[in-house]
C-alpha positions as CSV (number, residue, x, y, z in Angstrom):
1,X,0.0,0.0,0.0
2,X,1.4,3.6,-0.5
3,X,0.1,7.2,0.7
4,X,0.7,10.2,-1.2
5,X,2.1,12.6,-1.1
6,X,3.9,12.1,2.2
7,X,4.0,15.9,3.2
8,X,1.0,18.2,2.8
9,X,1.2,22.0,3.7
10,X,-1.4,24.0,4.1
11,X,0.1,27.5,4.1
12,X,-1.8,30.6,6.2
13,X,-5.2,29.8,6.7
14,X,-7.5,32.3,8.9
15,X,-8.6,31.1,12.1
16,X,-11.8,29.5,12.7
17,X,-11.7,28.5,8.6
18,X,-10.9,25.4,7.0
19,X,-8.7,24.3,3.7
20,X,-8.9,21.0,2.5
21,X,-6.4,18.8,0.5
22,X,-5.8,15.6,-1.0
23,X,-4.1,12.9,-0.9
24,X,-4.4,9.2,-2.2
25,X,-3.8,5.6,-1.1
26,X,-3.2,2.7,-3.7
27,X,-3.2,-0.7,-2.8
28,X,-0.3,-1.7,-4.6
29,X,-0.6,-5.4,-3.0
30,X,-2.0,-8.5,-5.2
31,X,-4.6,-8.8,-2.5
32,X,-7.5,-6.6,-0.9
33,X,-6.4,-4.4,2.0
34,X,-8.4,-2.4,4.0
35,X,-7.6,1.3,5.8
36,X,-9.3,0.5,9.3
37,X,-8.7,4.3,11.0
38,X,-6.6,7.4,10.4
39,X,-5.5,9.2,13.4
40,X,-3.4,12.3,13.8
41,X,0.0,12.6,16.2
42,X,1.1,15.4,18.2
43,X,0.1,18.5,20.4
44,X,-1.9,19.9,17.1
45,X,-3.2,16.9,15.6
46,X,-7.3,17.9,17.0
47,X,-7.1,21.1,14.0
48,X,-6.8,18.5,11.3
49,X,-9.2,16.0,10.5
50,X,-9.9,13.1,7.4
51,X,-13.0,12.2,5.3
52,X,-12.2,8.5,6.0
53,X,-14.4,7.8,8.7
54,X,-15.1,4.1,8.8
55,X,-13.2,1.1,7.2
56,X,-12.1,1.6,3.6
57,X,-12.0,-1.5,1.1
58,X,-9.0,-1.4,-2.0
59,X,-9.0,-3.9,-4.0
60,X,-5.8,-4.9,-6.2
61,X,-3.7,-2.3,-7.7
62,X,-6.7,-0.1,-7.6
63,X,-6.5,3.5,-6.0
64,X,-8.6,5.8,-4.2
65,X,-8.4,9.7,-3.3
66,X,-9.2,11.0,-0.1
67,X,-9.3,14.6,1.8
68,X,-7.9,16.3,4.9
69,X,-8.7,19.1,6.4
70,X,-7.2,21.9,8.4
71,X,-9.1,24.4,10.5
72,X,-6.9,26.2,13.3
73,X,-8.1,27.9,15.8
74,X,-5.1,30.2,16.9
75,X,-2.3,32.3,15.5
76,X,-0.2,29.8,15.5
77,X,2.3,27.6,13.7
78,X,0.7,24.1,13.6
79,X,2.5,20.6,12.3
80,X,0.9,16.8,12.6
81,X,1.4,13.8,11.7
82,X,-1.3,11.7,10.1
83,X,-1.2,7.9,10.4
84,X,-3.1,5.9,8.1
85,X,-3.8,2.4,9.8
86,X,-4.3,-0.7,7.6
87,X,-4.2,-4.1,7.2
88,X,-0.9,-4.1,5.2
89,X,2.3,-5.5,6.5
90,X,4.3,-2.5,6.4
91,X,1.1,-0.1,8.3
92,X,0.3,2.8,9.2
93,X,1.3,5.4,6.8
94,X,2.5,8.3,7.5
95,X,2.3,12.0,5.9
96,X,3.4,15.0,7.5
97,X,1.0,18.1,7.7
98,X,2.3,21.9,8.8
99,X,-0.2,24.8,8.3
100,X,-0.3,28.6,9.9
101,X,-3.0,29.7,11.6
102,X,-4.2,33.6,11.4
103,X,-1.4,35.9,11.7
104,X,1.7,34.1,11.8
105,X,4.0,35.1,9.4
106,X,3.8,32.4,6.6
107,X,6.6,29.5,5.8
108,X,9.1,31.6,3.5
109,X,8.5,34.9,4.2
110,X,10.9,36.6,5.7
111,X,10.0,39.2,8.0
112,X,7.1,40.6,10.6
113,X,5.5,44.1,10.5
114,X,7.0,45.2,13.8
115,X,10.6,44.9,12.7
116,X,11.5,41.0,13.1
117,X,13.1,39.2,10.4
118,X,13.9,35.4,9.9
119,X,15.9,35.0,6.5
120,X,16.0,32.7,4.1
121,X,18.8,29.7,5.6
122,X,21.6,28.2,4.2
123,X,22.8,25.9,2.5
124,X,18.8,24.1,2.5
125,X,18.7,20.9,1.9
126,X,21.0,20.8,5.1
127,X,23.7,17.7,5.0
128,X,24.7,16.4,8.2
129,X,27.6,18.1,9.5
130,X,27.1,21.7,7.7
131,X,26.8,24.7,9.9
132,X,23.3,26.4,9.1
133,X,24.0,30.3,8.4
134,X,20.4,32.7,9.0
135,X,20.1,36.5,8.4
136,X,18.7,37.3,11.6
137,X,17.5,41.3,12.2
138,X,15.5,42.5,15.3
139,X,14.7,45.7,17.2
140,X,17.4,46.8,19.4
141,X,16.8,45.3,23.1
142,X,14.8,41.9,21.9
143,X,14.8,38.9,23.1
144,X,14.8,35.9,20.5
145,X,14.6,32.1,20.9
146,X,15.0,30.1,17.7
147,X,14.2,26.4,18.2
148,X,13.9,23.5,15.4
149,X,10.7,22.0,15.4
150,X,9.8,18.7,13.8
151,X,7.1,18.2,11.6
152,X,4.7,16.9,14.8
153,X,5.2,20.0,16.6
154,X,7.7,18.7,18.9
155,X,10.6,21.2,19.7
156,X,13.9,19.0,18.7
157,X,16.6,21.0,19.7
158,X,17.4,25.3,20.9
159,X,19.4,27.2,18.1
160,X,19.5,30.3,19.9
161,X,18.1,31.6,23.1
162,X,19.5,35.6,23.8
163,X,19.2,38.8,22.7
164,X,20.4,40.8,19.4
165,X,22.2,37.7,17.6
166,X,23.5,40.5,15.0
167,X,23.1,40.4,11.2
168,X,23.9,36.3,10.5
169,X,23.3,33.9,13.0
170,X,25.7,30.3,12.3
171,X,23.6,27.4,13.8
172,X,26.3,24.6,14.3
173,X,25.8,21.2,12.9
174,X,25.6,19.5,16.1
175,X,22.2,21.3,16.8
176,X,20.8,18.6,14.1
177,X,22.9,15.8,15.4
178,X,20.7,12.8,16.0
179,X,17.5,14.1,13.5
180,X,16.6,11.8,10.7
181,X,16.3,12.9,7.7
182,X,13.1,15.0,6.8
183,X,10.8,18.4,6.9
184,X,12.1,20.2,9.9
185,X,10.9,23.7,11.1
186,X,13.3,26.7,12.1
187,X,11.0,29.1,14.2
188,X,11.9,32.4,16.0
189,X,10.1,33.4,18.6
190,X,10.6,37.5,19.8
191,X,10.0,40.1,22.3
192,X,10.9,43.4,21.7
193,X,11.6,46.4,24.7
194,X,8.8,47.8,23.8
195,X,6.5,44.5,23.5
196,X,6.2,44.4,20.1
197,X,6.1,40.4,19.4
198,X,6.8,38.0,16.7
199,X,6.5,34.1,15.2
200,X,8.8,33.7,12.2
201,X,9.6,30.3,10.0
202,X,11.3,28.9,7.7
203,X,11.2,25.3,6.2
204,X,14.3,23.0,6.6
205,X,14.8,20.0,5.0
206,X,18.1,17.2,6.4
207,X,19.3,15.2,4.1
């Protein structure tokens, strides 16, 4: 059996409202299968939801397409993981979901209206044992965290916790030591003097 695609982004969706997407399973197997249940992983997984809501028959080499959904509720950066449980040897499937809720400054952009800015890193595709280089600019006074974030949510390791970084911040390799391979998130979080705040991203990918 196979899932695809095995990442789905939504982009910026407005809290409150929904954006659906698809994706498809084939039952690549000589046999039939059957999808039993999807479920979602993670901290965020309640925002995202599937149109497959009771056992699904495939029979061989046929295909089928299916939708998920995301509908946040805050402005927030939000990543899942959906699991698609079936009766094949090698189940569940997996495909990674990310989405922004509201105002959070999208995936790629580069900077917030109060004077925050996350730029574009370095080299990306990252290979293991390459520093990571980041234009980083923020008001005078701020203080930033910048943590890499997997694609459930969970914070994997703290790039930089301070204030005023300068121009180019150089993230060492060994803050991606022990990450497999895959969609990673690099987020700054900031606080300005004079309480101006901000959520920046940008997407990572490790070889």
């Amino acid at each position: 059996m196979r899932v695809s695609p095995f990442r789905i982004d939504f982009g910026r969706v407005e809290k409150n409202e929904s954006l659906t997407k698809a994706f498809t399973i084939t039952n690549t197997s000589s046999v039939e299968l059957a999808v039993t249940h999807v479920e979602f992983e993670g901290a965020d997984g309640s925002v995202f939801s599937s149109d497959i809501t009771d056992m699904i028959r495939l029979a061989p080499s046929k295909f089928e397409g299916y939708r998920v959904t995301f509908t946040p509720t805050e402005d927030k950066i939000y990543s899942s993981r959906m699991l698609v449980h079936s009766d094949a040897p090698d189940s569940p499937f997996k495909v990674d979901l990310s989405g922004l809720g509201g105002d959070v400054v999208s995936v790629g952009a580069v900077s917030s209206p109060n004077g925050f800015l996350l730029g574009s890193p370095a080299p990306n595709p990252l290979a293991p044992g390459i520093n990571l280089t980041v234009p980083v600019s923020v008001p005078t006074g701020s203080d930033i965290r910048i943590e890499i974030v997997d694609a459930i949510g969970a914070v994997r390791s703290i790039a930089y916790d301070g204030n005023d970084p300068g121009e180019t911040l150089s993230i060492p390799a060994q803050a991606f030591d022990g990450l497999p391979a895959g969609l990673y998130f690099l987020r700054l979080s900031g606080s300005s003097s004079t309480g101006k705040h901000a959520v920046l991203t940008q997407k990572i990918i490790l070889r």
